[in-house]
N, C-alpha and C positions, 0 to 999 in steps of 0.2 A: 542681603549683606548683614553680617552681624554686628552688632555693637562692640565698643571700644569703651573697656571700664576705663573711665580717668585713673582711677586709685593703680591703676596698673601701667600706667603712661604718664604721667604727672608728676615731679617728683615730691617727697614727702614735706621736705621744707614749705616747695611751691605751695602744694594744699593747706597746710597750717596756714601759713602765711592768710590764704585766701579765704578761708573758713571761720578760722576762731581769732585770728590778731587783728586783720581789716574789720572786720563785724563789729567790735569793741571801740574799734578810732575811729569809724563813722557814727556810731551812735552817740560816742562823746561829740564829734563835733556838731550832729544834730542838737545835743543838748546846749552845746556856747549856741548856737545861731536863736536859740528859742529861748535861753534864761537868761543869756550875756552878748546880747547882738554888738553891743558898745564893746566888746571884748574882741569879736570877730572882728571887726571893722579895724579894729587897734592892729591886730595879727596881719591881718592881710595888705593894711597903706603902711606899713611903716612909720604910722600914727598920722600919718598926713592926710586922712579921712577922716569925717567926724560921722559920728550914727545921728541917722533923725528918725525921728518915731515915727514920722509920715513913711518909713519905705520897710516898717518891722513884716510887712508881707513879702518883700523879697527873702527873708531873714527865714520865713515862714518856709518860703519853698526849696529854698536849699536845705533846708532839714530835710524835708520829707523828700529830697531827691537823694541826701545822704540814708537817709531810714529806708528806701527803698534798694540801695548799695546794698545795707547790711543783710536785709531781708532774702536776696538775692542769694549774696555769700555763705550767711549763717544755717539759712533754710534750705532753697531749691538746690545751690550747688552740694551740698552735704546730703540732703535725701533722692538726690539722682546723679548715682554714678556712671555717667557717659560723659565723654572725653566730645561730641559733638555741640551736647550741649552746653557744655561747660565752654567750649569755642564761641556758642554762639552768647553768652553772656557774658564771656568776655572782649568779644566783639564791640558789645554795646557801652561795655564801663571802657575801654579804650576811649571812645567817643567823646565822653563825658570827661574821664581823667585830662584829654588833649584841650579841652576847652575849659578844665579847670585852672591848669597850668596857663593858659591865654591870660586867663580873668587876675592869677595873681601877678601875672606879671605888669597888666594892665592896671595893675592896683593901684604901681609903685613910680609911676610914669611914663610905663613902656620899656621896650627893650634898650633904648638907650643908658637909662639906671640899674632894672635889672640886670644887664650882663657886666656891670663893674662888684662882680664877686668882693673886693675887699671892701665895700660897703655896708655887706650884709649884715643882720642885725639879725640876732638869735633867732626871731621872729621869720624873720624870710629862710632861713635853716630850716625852721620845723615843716614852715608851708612845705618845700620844697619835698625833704625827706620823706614826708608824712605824705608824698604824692608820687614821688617819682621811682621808686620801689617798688611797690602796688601795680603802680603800671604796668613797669618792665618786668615785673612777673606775668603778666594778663598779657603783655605780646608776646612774650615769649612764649605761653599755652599757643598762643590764634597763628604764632608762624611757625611751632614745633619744634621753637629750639631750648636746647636742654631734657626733651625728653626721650621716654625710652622707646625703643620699639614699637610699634602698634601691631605688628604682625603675630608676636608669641602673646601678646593684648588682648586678643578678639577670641570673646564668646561664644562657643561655638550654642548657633544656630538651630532647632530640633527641628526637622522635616516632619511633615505628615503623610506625606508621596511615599509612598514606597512601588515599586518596578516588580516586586515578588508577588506573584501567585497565590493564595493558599489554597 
């Protein structure tokens, strides 16, 4: 079977979007979680968390699971153009994204506070934005909606077989 470039199935927004503008907001937020953890904390309770220095190793790992987001994006999805593998990594940040979205909602009380919208506070805006965009670009690669074709997509294949004589 031949391969399916993404740059040929994918649309161009979606790629930007996943490549050069996600890579930059994960690295930024690995940067608050490692220089300004009291900053993270403040973003994600609605201030109704306080940071303790006893748990700056949680702080620690959510960076480097953001730094590994970027790395993903910035690097592997950019120097390998296939549309499967780019599924299968988006596969995996779905995963992550749905259980990030847990974690802020869980930040703030649970879904009982979270879903009264006119409480939001700029702060539950950005989490939100800055998460749920990203996403829904990544399901929308892994269920193939919005894209184009894959048919006039695919690579064609070189045999080595040949059926002729010489």
């Amino acid at each position: 079977m031949s391969a399916v470039p993404a740059s040929k199935v994918v649309p161009g927004f979606f790629r930007h979007a996943l490549i050069t503008v996600e890579p930059i907001a994960a690295v930024t937020g690995a940067a608050i979680c490692l220089l300004k953890p009291h900053s993270y904390t403040e973003l994600m309770t609605q201030g109704l968390g306080a940071y303790a220095s006893d748990t700056k190793f949680l702080y620690t790992t959510i960076a480097g699971a953001w730094l590994h987001f970027a790395f993903i994006e910035a690097v592997v999805m950019r120097a390998y153009d296939d549309l499967r593998l780019w599924r299968m990594c988006c596969a995996a940040m779905v995963l992550s994204d749905l259980l990030y979205c847990l974690s802020a909602i869980e930040a703030v009380g649970g879904w009982a506070v979270w879903s009264q919208f006119g409480n939001w506070t700029a702060h539950d805006w950005t989490v939100m934005l800055g998460t749920v965009p990203p996403a829904s670009i990544r399901l929308c690669i892994l269920l193939g909606i919005g894209m184009k074709s894959t048919a006039a997509a695919r690579t064609p294949t070189i045999s080595t077989h040949t059926s002729e004589k010489y």
